[in-house]
GUDREN-793438 format. One record per residue (C-alpha): residue number from 1; residue in one letter; x, y, z. Coordinates in Angstrom, 3 decimals, decimal comma. Layout:
! residues N
REC   resi   resn         px         py         pz
REC    NUM      A          X          Y          Z
...
//
This chain:
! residues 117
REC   resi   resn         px         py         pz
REC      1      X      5,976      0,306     -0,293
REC      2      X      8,868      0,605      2,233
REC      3      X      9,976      2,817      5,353
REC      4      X     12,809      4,480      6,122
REC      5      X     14,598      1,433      7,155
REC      6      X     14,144     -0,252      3,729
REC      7      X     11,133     -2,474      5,590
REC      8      X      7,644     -2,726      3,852
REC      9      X      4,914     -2,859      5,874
REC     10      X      4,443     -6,553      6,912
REC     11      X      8,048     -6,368      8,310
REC     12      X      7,601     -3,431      9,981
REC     13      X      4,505     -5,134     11,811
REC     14      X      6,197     -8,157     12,978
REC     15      X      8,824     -5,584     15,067
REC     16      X      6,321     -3,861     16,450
REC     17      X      4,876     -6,687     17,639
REC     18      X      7,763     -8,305     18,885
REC     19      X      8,776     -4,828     20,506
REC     20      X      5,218     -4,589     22,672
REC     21      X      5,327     -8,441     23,780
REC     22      X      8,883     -7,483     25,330
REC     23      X      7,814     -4,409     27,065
REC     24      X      4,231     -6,085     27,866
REC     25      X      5,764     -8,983     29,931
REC     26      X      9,052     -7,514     30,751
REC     27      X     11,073     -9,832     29,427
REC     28      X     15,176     -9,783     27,205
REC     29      X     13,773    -10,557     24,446
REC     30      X     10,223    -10,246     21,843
REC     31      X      9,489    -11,792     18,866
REC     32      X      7,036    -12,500     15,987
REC     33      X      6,832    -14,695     12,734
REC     34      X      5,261    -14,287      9,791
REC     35      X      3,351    -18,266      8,515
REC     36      X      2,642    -18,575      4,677
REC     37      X     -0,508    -16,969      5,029
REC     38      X      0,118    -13,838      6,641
REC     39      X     -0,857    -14,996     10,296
REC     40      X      1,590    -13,677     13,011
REC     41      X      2,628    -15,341     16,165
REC     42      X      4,033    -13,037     18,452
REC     43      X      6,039    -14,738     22,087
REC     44      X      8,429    -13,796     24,800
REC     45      X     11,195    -15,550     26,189
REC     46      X      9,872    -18,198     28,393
REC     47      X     12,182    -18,635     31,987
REC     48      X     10,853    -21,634     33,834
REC     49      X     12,491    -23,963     35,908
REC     50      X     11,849    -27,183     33,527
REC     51      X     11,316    -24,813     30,067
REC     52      X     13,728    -22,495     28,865
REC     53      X     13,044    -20,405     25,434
REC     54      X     13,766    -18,143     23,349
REC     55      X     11,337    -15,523     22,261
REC     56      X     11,575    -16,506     18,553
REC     57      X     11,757    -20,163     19,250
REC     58      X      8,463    -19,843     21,532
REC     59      X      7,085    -17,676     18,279
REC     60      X      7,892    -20,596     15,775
REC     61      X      6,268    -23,153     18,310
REC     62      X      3,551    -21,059     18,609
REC     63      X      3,158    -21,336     14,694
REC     64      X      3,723    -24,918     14,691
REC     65      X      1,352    -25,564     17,205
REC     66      X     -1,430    -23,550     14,921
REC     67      X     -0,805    -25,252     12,092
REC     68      X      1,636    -23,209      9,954
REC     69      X      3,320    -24,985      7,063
REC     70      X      5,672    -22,650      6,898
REC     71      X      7,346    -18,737      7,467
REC     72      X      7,629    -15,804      5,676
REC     73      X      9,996    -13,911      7,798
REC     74      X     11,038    -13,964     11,741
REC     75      X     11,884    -10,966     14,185
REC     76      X     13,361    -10,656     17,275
REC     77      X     13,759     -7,543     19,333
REC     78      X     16,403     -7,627     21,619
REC     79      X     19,965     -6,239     23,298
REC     80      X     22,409     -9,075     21,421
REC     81      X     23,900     -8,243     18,428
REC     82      X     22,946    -11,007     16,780
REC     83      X     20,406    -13,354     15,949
REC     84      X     21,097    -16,970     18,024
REC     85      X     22,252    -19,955     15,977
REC     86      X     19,423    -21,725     18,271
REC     87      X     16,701    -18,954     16,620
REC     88      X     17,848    -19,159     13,075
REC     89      X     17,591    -23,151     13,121
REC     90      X     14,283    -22,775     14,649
REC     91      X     13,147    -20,514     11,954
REC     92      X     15,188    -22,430      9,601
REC     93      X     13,630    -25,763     10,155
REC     94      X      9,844    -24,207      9,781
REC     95      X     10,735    -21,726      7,067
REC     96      X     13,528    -23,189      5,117
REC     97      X     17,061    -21,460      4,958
REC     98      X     16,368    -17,867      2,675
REC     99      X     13,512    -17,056      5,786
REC    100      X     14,232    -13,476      6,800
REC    101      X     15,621    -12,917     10,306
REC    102      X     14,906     -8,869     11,105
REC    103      X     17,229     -8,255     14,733
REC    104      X     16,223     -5,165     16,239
REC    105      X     16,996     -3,803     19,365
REC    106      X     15,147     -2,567     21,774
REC    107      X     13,938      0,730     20,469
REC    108      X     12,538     -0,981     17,641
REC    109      X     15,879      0,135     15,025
REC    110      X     16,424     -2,536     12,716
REC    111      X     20,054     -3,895     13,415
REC    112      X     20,078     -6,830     10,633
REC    113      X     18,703     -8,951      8,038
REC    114      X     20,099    -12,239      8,428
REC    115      X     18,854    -15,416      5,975
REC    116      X     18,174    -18,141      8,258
REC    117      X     20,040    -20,290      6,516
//
Protein backbone atom coordinates (compact mmCIF):
# COMPACT_ATOMS: atom_id res chain seq x y z
CA UNK A 1 0.00 0.00 0.00
CA UNK A 2 1.12 3.58 -0.89
CA UNK A 3 0.19 7.36 -0.06
CA UNK A 4 -0.47 10.06 -1.97
CA UNK A 5 3.08 10.69 -2.72
CA UNK A 6 3.59 7.21 -4.28
CA UNK A 7 5.45 6.22 -0.67
CA UNK A 8 4.37 2.95 1.17
CA UNK A 9 4.40 3.00 4.56
CA UNK A 10 8.01 2.20 5.69
CA UNK A 11 9.09 5.25 3.56
CA UNK A 12 6.71 7.36 4.79
CA UNK A 13 8.06 6.49 8.43
CA UNK A 14 11.60 7.18 7.85
CA UNK A 15 10.42 11.11 6.83
CA UNK A 16 8.60 11.47 9.61
CA UNK A 17 11.21 10.58 11.58
CA UNK A 18 13.76 12.48 10.01
CA UNK A 19 11.21 15.52 10.01
CA UNK A 20 10.74 15.38 14.15
CA UNK A 21 14.65 14.88 14.84
CA UNK A 22 15.04 18.30 12.82
CA UNK A 23 12.41 20.18 14.59
CA UNK A 24 13.33 18.28 18.03
CA UNK A 25 16.97 19.62 18.09
CA UNK A 26 16.62 22.53 15.84
CA UNK A 27 18.89 21.74 13.51
CA UNK A 28 19.21 22.24 8.88
CA UNK A 29 18.83 19.10 8.44
CA UNK A 30 16.97 15.34 9.81
CA UNK A 31 17.41 12.11 8.73
CA UNK A 32 16.68 8.34 9.07
CA UNK A 33 17.77 4.95 7.43
CA UNK A 34 16.20 2.01 6.98
CA UNK A 35 19.09 -1.43 7.93
CA UNK A 36 18.14 -4.85 6.29
CA UNK A 37 15.99 -5.67 8.99
CA UNK A 38 13.68 -2.97 9.31
CA UNK A 39 15.53 -1.11 12.27
CA UNK A 40 15.64 2.75 11.81
CA UNK A 41 18.32 5.10 12.86
CA UNK A 42 17.14 8.44 12.97
CA UNK A 43 20.21 11.66 13.51
CA UNK A 44 20.66 15.35 13.11
CA UNK A 45 23.34 17.24 11.74
CA UNK A 46 26.10 17.26 14.19
CA UNK A 47 28.06 21.08 14.42
CA UNK A 48 31.04 20.69 16.68
CA UNK A 49 34.17 22.30 16.64
CA UNK A 50 36.36 18.96 15.89
CA UNK A 51 33.07 16.90 14.23
CA UNK A 52 31.15 18.10 11.49
CA UNK A 53 28.09 15.88 9.97
CA UNK A 54 25.59 15.49 8.09
CA UNK A 55 22.26 14.32 9.33
CA UNK A 56 22.21 11.26 7.02
CA UNK A 57 25.85 10.55 7.41
CA UNK A 58 25.39 10.66 11.40
CA UNK A 59 22.14 8.24 10.55
CA UNK A 60 24.36 5.68 8.55
CA UNK A 61 27.05 5.83 11.43
CA UNK A 62 24.53 5.38 13.74
CA UNK A 63 23.61 2.07 11.79
CA UNK A 64 27.08 1.07 11.46
CA UNK A 65 27.81 1.49 14.88
CA UNK A 66 24.63 -1.00 15.74
CA UNK A 67 25.58 -3.45 13.64
CA UNK A 68 23.68 -3.04 10.34
CA UNK A 69 24.93 -5.01 7.36
CA UNK A 70 23.28 -3.03 5.27
CA UNK A 71 20.20 -0.28 4.09
CA UNK A 72 17.04 -0.43 2.71
CA UNK A 73 16.43 3.14 1.96
CA UNK A 74 17.83 6.69 3.40
CA UNK A 75 15.92 10.10 4.03
CA UNK A 76 16.84 13.36 4.61
CA UNK A 77 14.61 16.28 5.37
CA UNK A 78 15.95 19.40 4.56
CA UNK A 79 15.98 23.09 2.59
CA UNK A 80 18.69 21.91 -0.39
CA UNK A 81 17.44 20.72 -3.37
CA UNK A 82 19.33 17.94 -3.45
CA UNK A 83 20.67 15.10 -1.79
CA UNK A 84 24.78 15.74 -1.01
CA UNK A 85 27.26 13.70 -3.03
CA UNK A 86 28.87 13.30 0.67
CA UNK A 87 25.18 11.61 1.82
CA UNK A 88 24.66 9.43 -1.17
CA UNK A 89 28.33 7.87 -0.78
CA UNK A 90 27.61 7.42 2.78
CA UNK A 91 24.49 5.58 2.05
CA UNK A 92 26.11 4.17 -0.90
CA UNK A 93 28.99 2.55 0.80
CA UNK A 94 26.53 0.82 3.61
CA UNK A 95 23.68 0.12 1.22
CA UNK A 96 25.17 -0.42 -2.14
CA UNK A 97 24.37 1.96 -5.16
CA UNK A 98 20.22 1.16 -6.06
CA UNK A 99 19.65 2.32 -1.96
CA UNK A 100 16.77 4.78 -2.08
CA UNK A 101 17.55 8.41 -1.19
CA UNK A 102 13.84 10.11 -0.30
CA UNK A 103 14.83 14.35 -0.10
CA UNK A 104 12.13 16.09 1.48
CA UNK A 105 11.91 19.39 2.62
CA UNK A 106 10.99 20.70 5.48
CA UNK A 107 7.27 20.26 5.59
CA UNK A 108 7.74 16.73 5.14
CA UNK A 109 6.78 16.91 0.87
CA UNK A 110 8.76 14.46 -0.82
CA UNK A 111 11.09 16.43 -3.32
CA UNK A 112 13.05 13.24 -4.85
CA UNK A 113 13.98 9.75 -5.16
CA UNK A 114 17.48 9.59 -5.95
CA UNK A 115 19.46 5.90 -6.25
CA UNK A 116 22.46 6.29 -4.27
CA UNK A 117 24.42 5.16 -6.72
Amino acid sequence: MTDSTGLGPEDSKIITLARSARARNGVPEGAAVRDETGRTYVAGTVELDSLKLSALQTAVAMAVASGAQSLEAAAVVTAADAPAAADRAAVRDLGGPDTPVLLAGPDGTLKSTTPAG
